[in-house]
MIDREN-531338 format. One record per atom (N, C-alpha, C): residue number from 1; x, y, z; residue in one letter. Coordinates in Angstrom, 1 decimal. Example, Ala and Ser with C-alpha at 12.3 -4.5 7.8 and 13.67 -1.06 7.14 Angstrom:
// MIDREN-531338
ATOM   seq        x        y        z   type
ATOM     1     13.2     -5.7      7.8      A
ATOM     1     12.3     -4.5      7.8      A
ATOM     1     13.2     -3.3      7.8      A
ATOM     2     12.8     -2.2      7.1      S
ATOM     2     13.7     -1.1      7.1      S
ATOM     2     12.9      0.0      7.9      S
//
This chain:
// MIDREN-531338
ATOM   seq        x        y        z   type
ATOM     1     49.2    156.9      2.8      X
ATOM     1     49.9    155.6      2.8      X
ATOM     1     50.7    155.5      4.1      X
ATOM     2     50.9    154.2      4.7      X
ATOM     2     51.3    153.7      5.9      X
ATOM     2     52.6    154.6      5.9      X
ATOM     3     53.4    154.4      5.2      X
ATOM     3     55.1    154.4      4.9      X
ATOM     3     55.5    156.0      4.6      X
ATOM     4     54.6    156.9      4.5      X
ATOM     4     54.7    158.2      4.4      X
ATOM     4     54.1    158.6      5.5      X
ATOM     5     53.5    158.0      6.2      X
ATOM     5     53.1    158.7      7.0      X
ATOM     5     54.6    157.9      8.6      X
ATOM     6     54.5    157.0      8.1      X
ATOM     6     55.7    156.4      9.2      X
ATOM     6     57.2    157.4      9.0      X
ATOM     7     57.3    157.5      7.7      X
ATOM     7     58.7    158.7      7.3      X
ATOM     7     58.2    160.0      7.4      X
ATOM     8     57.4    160.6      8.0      X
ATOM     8     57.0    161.7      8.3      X
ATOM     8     56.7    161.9      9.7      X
ATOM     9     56.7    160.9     10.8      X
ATOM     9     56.6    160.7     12.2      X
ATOM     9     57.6    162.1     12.9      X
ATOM    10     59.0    161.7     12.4      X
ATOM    10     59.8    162.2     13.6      X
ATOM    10     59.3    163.6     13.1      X
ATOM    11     58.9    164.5     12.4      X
ATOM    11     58.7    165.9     12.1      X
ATOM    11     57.8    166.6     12.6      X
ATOM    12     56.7    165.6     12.4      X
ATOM    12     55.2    165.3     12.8      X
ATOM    12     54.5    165.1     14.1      X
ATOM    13     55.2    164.3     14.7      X
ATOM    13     55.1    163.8     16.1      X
ATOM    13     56.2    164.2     16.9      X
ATOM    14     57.4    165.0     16.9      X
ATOM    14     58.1    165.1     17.7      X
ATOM    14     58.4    166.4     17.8      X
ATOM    15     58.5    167.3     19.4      X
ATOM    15     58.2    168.5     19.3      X
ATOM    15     60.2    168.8     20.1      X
ATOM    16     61.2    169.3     19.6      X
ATOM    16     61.6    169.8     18.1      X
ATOM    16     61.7    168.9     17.6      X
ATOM    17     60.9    168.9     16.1      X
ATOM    17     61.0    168.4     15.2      X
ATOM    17     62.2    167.8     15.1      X
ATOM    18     62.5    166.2     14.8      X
ATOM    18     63.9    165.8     14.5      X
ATOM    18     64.1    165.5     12.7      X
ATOM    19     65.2    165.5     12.1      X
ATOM    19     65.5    165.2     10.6      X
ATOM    19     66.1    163.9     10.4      X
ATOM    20     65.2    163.3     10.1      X
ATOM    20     66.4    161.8     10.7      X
ATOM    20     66.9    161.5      8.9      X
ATOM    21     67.8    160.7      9.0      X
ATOM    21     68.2    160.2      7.0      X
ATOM    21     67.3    158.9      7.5      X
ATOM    22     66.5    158.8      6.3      X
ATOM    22     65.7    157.0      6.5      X
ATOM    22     66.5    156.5      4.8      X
ATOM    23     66.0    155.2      5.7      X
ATOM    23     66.9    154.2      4.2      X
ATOM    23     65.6    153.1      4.2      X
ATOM    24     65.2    152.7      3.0      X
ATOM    24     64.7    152.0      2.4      X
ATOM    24     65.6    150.6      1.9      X
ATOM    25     65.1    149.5      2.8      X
ATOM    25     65.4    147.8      2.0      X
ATOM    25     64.3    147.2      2.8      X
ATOM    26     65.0    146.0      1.8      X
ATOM    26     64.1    144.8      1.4      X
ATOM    26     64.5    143.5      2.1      X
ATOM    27     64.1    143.4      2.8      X
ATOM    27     64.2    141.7      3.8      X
ATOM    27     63.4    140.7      3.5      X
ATOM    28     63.7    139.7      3.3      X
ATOM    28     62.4    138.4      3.2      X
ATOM    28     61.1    139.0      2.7      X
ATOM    29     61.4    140.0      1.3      X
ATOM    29     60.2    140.8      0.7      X
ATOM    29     59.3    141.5      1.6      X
ATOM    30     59.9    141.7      2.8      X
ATOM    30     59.5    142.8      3.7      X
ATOM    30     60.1    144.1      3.7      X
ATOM    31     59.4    145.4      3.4      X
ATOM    31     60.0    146.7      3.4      X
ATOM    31     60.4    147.1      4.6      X
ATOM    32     61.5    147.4      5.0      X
ATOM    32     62.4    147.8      6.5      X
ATOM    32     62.4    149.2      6.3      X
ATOM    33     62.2    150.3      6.8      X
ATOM    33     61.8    151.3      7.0      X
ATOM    33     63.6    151.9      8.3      X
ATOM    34     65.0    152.5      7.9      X
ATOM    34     65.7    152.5      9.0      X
ATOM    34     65.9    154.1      9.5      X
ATOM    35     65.5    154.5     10.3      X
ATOM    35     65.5    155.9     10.6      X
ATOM    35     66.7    155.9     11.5      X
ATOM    36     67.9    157.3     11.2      X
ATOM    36     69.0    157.3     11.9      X
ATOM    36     69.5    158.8     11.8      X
ATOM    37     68.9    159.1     13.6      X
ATOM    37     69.1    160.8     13.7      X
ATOM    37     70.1    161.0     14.6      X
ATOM    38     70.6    162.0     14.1      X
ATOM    38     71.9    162.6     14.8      X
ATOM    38     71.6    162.9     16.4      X
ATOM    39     72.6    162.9     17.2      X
ATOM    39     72.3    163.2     18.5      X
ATOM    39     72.1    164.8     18.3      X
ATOM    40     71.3    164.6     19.7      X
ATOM    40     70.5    165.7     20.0      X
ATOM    40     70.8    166.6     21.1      X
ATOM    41     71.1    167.6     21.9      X
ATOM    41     71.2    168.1     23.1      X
ATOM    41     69.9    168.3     23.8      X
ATOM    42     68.7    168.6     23.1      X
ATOM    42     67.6    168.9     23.6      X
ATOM    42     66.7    167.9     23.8      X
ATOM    43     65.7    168.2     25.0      X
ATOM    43     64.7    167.2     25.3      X
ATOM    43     63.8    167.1     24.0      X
ATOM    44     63.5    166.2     23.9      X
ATOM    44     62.4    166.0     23.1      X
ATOM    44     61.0    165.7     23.4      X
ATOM    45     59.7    165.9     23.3      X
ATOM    45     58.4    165.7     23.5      X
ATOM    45     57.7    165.1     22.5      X
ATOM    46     57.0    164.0     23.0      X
ATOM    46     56.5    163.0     21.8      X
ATOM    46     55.2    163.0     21.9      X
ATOM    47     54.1    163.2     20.9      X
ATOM    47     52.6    163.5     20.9      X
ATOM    47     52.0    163.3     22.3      X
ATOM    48     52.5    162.0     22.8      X
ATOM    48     51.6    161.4     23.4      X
ATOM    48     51.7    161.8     24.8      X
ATOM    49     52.8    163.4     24.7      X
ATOM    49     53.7    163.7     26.4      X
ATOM    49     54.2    163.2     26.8      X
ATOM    50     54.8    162.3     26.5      X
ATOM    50     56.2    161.6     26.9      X
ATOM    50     57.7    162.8     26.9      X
ATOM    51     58.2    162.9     27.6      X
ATOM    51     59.4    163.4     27.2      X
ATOM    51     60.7    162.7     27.0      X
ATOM    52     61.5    162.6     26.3      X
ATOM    52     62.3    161.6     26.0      X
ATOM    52     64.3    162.4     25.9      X
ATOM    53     65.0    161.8     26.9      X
ATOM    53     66.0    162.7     26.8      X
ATOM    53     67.4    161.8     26.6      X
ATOM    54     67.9    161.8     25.6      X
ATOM    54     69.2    160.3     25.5      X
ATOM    54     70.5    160.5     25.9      X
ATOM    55     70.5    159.7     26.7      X
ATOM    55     71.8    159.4     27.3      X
ATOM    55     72.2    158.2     27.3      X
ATOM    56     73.3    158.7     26.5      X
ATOM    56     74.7    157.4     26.0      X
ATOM    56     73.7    156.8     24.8      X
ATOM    57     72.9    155.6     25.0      X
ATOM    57     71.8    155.0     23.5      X
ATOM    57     71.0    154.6     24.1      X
ATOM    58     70.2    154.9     25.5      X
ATOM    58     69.1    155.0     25.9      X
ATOM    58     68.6    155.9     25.9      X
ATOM    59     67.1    156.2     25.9      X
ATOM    59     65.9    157.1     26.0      X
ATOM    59     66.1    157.0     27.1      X
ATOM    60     65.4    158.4     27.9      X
ATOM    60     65.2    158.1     29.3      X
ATOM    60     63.9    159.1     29.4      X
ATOM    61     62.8    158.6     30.0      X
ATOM    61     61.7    159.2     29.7      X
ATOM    61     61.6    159.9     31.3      X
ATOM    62     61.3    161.4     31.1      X
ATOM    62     61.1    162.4     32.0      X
ATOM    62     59.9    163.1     32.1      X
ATOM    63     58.9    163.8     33.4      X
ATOM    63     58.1    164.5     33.1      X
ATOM    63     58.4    165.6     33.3      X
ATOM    64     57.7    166.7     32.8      X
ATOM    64     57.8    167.8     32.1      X
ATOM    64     58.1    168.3     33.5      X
ATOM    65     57.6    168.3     34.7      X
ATOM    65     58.3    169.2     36.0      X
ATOM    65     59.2    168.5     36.2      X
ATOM    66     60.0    167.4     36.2      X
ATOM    66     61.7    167.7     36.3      X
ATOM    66     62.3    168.1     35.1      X
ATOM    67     62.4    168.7     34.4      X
ATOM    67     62.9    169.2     33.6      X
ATOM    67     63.2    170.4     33.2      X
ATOM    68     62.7    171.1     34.3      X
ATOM    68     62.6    172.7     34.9      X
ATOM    68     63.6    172.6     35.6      X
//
């Protein structure tokens, strides 16, 4: 199912794994899916090799040789 596999993303797809708390509601009979993870110190890697590193409440996307 779409929705388990969308709440299983950040575990799944992100290399370290993040734990985010998701909340479930209901908008204009649309299911809102809100995922909200703690800050992180570590870079993060996303399937697709993206590296993603936040600072302040932007993503700031890096490749893997500046990060060395």
């Amino acid at each position: 199912m779409f929705i388990s596999r969308s709440e299983r993303a950040p575990q799944n797809r992100v290399n370290p794994p993040l734990s985010p708390r998701i909340e479930k509601c209901w908008v204009d009979g649309k299911l809102i899916l809100i995922f909200e993870i703690d800050w992180s110190p570590k870079v993060h890697q996303i399937t697709d090799g993206r590296y993603l590193l936040r600072v302040v409440n932007n993503n700031k996307r890096s490749r893997a040789t500046l990060l060395i």
